[in-house]
N, C-alpha and C positions, 0 to 999 in steps of 0.2 A: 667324694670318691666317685670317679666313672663309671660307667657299667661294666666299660672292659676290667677296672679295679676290681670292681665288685667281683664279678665271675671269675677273675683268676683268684683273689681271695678262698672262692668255693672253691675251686678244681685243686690248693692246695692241702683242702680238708678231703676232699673227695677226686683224687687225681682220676681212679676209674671210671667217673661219671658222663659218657655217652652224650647225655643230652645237654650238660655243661661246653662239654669240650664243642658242640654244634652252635648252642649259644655265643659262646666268646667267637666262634668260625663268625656268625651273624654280622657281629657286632663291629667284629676289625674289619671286615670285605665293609661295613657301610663308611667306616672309617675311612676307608681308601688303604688299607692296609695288607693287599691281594697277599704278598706271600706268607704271612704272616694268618691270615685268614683259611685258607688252602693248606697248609701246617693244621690247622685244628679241623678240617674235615678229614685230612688225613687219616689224624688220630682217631677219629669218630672212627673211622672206616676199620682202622687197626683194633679198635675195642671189640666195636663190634661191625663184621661184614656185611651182615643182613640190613644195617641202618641205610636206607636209602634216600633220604634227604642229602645225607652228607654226597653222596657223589652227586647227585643233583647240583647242590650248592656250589661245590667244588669248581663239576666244570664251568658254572656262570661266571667265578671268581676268575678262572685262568682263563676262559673267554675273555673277560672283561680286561685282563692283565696283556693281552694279545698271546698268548699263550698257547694258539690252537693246538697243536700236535698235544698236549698236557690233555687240553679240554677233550680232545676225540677219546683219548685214553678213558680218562674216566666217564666220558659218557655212553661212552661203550661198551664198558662194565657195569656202568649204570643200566643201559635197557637190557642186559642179559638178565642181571637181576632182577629188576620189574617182572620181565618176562616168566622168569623162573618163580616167579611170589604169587604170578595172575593181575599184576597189578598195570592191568591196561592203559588205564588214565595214564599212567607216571610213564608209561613206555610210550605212549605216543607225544607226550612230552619230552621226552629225553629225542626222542626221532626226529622230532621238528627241532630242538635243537642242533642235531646232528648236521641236518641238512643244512641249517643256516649257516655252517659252516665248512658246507659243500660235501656233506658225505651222510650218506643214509643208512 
């Protein structure tokens, strides 16, 4: 069984599971499985709002899928978040991100 087996296995015992749903996100984006992977940050995001990995994740996914207008979005909701949490590291990461794709 794969990992992504394995984890959807779990998320069918534990469909609310947050840090699952960001897992299996992991594990397809390494796959090369972008929409598929961005689908499960989503969810993360829908579980819970405050989980800020998952937009993190997200927009690398849809960066990486060329996807930018997707990526601005959620990284943009990403540093408001950060911002709003104190979570300076993760905001000036999400920034640099931003920029590398021409918007700050």
């Amino acid at each position: 069984m794969s990992r992504i087996e394995a984890i959807k296995a779990l998320l069918a015992r534990s469909p609310q599971d947050v840090f699952l749903h960001y897992s299996l996100g992991m594990e397809l984006a390494s796959a090369g499985e972008s929409a598929a992977a961005t689908d499960s940050f989503r969810r993360c995001i829908e579980l819970d709002v405050q989980y800020l990995p998952a937009y993190v994740e997200a927009g690398k996914t849809l960066r990486s899928a060329g996807e930018f207008a997707g990526a601005r979005e959620i990284f943009s909701a990403g540093l408001e978040l950060a911002k709003a949490k104190g979570e300076s590291h993760t905001a000036d990461y999400i920034r640099g991100q931003l920029e590398g794709l021409g918007e700050a």
